[in-house]
C-alpha positions as CSV (number, residue, x, y, z in Angstrom):
1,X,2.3,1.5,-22.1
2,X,0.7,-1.1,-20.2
3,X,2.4,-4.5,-19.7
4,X,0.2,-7.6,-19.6
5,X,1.4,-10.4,-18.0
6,X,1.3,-14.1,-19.1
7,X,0.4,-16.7,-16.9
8,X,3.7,-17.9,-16.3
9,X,4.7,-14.2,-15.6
10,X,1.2,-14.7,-12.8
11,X,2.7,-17.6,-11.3
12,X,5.9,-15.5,-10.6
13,X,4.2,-12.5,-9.2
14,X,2.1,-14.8,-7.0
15,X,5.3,-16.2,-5.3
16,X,6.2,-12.5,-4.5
17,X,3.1,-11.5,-3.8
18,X,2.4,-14.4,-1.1
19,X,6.0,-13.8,0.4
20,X,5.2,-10.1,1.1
21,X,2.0,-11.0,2.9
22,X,3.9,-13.5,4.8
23,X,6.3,-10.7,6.0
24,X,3.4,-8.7,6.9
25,X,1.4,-11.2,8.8
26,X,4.4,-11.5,11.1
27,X,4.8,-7.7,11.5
28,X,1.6,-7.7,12.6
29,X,2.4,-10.0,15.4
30,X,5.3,-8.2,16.5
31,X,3.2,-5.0,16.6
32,X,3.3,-4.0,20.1
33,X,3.5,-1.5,23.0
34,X,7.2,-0.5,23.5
35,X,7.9,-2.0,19.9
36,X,10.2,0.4,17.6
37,X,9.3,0.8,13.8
38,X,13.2,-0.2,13.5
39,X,12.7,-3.3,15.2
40,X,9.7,-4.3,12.4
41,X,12.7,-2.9,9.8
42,X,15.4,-5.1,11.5
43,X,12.7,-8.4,11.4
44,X,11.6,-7.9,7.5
45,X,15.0,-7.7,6.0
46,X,15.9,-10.8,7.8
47,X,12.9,-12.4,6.8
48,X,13.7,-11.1,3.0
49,X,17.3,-11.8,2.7
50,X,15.9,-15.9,4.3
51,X,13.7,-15.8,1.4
52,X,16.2,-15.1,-1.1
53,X,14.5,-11.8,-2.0
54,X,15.4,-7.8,-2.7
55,X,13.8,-5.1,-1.0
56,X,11.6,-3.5,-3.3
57,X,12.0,0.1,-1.3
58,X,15.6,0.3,-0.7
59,X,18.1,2.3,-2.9
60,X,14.7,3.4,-4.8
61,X,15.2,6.9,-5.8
62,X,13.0,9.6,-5.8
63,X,13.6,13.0,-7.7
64,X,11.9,14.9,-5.3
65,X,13.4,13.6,-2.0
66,X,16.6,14.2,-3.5
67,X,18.3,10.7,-2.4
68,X,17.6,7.1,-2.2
69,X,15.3,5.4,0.0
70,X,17.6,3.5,3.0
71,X,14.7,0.9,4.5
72,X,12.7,-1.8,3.1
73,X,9.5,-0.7,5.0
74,X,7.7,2.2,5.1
75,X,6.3,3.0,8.9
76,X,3.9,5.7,9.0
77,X,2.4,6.2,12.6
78,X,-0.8,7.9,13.1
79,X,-1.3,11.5,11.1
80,X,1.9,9.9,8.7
81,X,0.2,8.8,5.9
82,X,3.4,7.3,3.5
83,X,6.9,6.8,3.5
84,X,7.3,7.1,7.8
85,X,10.7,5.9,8.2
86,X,11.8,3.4,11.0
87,X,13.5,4.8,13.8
88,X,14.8,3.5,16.8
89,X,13.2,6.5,18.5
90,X,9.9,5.8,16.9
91,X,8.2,3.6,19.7
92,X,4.2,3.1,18.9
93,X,2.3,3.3,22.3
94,X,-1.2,2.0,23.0
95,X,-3.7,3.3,20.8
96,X,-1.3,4.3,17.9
97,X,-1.8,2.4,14.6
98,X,1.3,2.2,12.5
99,X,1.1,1.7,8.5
100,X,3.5,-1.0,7.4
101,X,3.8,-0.8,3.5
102,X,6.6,-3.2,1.8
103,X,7.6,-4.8,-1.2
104,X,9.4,-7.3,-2.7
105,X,11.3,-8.2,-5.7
106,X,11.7,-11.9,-6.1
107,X,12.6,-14.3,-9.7
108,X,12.7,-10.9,-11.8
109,X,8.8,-9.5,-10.0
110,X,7.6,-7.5,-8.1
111,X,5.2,-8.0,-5.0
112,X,3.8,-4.6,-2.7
113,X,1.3,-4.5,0.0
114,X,0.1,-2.2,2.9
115,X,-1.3,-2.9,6.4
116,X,-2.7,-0.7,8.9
117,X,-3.0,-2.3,12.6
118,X,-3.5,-1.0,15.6
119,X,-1.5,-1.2,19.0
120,X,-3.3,-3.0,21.6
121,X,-6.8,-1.3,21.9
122,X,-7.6,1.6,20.0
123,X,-10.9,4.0,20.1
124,X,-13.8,4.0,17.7
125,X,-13.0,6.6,15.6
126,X,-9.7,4.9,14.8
127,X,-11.4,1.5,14.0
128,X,-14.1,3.3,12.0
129,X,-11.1,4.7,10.0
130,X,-9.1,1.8,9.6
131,X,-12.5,-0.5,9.0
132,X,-13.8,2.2,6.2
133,X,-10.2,2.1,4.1
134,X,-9.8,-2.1,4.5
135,X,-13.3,-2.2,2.8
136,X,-12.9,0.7,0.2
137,X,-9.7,-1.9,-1.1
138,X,-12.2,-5.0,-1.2
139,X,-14.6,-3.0,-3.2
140,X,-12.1,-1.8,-5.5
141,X,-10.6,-5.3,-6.1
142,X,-14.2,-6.4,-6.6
143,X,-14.2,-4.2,-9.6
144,X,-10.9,-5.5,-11.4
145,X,-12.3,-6.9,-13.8
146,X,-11.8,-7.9,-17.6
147,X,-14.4,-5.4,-19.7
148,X,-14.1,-3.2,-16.6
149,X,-12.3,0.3,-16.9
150,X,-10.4,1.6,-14.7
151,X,-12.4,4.4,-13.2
152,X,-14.8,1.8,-11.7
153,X,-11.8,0.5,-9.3
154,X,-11.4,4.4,-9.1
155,X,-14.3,5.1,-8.2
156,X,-15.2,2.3,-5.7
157,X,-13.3,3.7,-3.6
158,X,-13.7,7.2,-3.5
159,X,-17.8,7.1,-3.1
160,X,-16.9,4.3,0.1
161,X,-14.4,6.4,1.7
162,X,-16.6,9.9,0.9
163,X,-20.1,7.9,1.9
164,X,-18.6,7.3,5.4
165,X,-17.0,11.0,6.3
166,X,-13.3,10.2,5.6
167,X,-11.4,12.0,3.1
168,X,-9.0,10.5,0.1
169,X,-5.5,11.5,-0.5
170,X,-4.9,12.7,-4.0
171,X,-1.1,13.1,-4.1
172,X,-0.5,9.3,-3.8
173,X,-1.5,6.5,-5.7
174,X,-1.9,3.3,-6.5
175,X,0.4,1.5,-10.2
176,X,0.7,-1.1,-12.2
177,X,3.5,-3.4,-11.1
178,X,5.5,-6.2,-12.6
179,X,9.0,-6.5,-13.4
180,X,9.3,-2.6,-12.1
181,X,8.0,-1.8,-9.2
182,X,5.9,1.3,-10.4
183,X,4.2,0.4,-14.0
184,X,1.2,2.3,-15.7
185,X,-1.2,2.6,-15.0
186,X,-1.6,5.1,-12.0
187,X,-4.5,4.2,-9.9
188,X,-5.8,7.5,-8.1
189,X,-8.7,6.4,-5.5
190,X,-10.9,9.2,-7.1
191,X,-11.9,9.5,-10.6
192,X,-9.2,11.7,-12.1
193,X,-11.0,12.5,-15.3
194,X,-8.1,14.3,-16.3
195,X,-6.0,10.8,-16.7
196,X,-6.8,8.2,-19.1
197,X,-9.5,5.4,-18.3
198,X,-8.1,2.3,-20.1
199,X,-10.4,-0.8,-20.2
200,X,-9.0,-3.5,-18.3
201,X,-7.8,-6.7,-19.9
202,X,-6.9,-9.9,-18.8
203,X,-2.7,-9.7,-17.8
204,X,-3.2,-6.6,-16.1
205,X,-2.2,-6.0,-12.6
206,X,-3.0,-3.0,-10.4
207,X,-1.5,-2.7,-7.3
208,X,-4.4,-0.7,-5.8
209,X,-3.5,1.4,-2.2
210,X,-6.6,3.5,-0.3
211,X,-4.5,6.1,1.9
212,X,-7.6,8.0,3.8
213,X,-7.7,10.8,6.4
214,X,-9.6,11.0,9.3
215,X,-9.9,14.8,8.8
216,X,-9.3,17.0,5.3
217,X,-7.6,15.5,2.3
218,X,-4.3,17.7,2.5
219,X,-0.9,16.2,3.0
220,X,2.6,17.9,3.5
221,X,6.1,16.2,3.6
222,X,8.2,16.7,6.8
223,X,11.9,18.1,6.3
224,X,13.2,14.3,6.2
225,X,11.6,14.9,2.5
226,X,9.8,11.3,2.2
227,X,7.4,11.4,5.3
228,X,3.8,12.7,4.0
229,X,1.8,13.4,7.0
230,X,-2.0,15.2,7.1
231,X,-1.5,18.9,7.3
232,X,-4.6,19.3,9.7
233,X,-2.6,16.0,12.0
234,X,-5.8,13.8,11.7
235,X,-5.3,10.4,11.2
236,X,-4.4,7.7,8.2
237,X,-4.6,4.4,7.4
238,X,-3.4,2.8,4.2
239,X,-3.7,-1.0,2.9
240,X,-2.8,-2.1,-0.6
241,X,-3.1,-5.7,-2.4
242,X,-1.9,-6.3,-5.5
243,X,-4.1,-7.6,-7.8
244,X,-4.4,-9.5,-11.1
245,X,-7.0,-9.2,-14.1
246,X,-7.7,-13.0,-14.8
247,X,-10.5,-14.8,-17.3
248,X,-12.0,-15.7,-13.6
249,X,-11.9,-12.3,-12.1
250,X,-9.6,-10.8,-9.6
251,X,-6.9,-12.6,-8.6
252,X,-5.0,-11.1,-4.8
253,X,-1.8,-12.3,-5.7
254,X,-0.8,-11.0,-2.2
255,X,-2.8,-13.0,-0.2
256,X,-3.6,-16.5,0.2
């Protein structure tokens, strides 16, 4: 079932939504040669235990994996697409880029975003990648709409990330979010005719997450059991906004 939120339930969501982006904006600063992804892990939980807030990733369980997720970020570097997980051994070097995805549970709700960035310079390929998925987000969001199905936020971002040579991950997806961090819908970034194609109504929120490839669409998990990384070891980027169905059109609850 699909929860639709009130406005009140909007306001709450908001407040979650704009303290994740806050965290992010300052991991982005930090982002650095010589920086470890457990230094970025060791900054946001301070920053979310100042605010008063729960990490939304840690203790969440996953059947598969087998055990509960220990970090409030996920810090996927280069070919790791989802669910990297900091390390004091992981340093990034110059021309990595380094996925930070994180989430927050604040007043009862949930708030989840994603950020690719790059470490100091990077080459043109790289930007290309990380410029092709940031836009495939702002065309879906452009489509959550009120009359709109699902499919067309869908399918915004598969014929972006397909026009421009990239590939799109199919075992990860986007979700509905609210007072659990994973709601229905699931948001694939193809059209998944096999899934249902509900019409989107005001209330709604999608948090919707482009994960594209720089080479073929595969992914495998590493031994750790939560780190997805491209089976051919090109590179991914992955950004994520959550985003509200309003009588005015989207609303990025996790941005300003």
């Amino acid at each position: 079932m699909i929860v639709r939120k009130t406005a009140a339930e909007l306001e709450k969501m908001r407040r979650s939504g704009l303290l994740v982006w806050q965290i992010l904006e300052k991991l982005k600063e930090m982002v650095a040669e010589g920086i470890s992804t457990l230094d970025l892990e060791t900054a946001a939980e301070k920053m979310m235990a100042d605010a008063g807030a729960i990490p939304a990733f840690k203790g969440y369980y996953v059947h598969a994996a087998g055990q509960a997720y220990r970090f409030a970020l996920c810090t996927s570097v280069n070919s790791e697409i989802v669910h990297g997980i900091p390390s004091a051994k992981r340093t990034l070097r110059k021309g990595d880029i380094v996925s930070i995805d994180t989430g927050v549970k604040l007043d009862g709700y949930y708030g989840d975003s994603a950020i690719t960035v790059p470490v100091g310079e990077i080459d043109e390929p790289n930007r290309k990648l990380l410029q092709v998925t940031r836009d495939a987000l702002e065309f879906a969001i452009h489509k959550v709409r009120s009359g709109n199905r699902l499919f067309d936020v869908c399918g915004a971002v598969e014929q972006h990330v397909k026009s421009n040579g990239f590939s799109i991950v199919r075992e990860y997806v986007g979700h509905g979010i609210g007072t659990q961090l994973h709601e229905e819908p699931q948001v694939p970034n193809y059209v998944d005719r096999k899934n249902e194609n509900p019409r989107l109504k005001e209330g709604m929120v999608l948090a919707v997450e482009p994960m594209v490839n720089a080479g073929g669409a595969e992914a495998v998990v590493l031994k750790d059991r939560w780190t997805a990384v491209t089976k051919d070891g090109s590179n991914s980027a992955h950004f994520e906004h959550c985003i509200a169905v309003t009588e005015n059109g989207p609303w990025v609850l996790t941005r300003p």
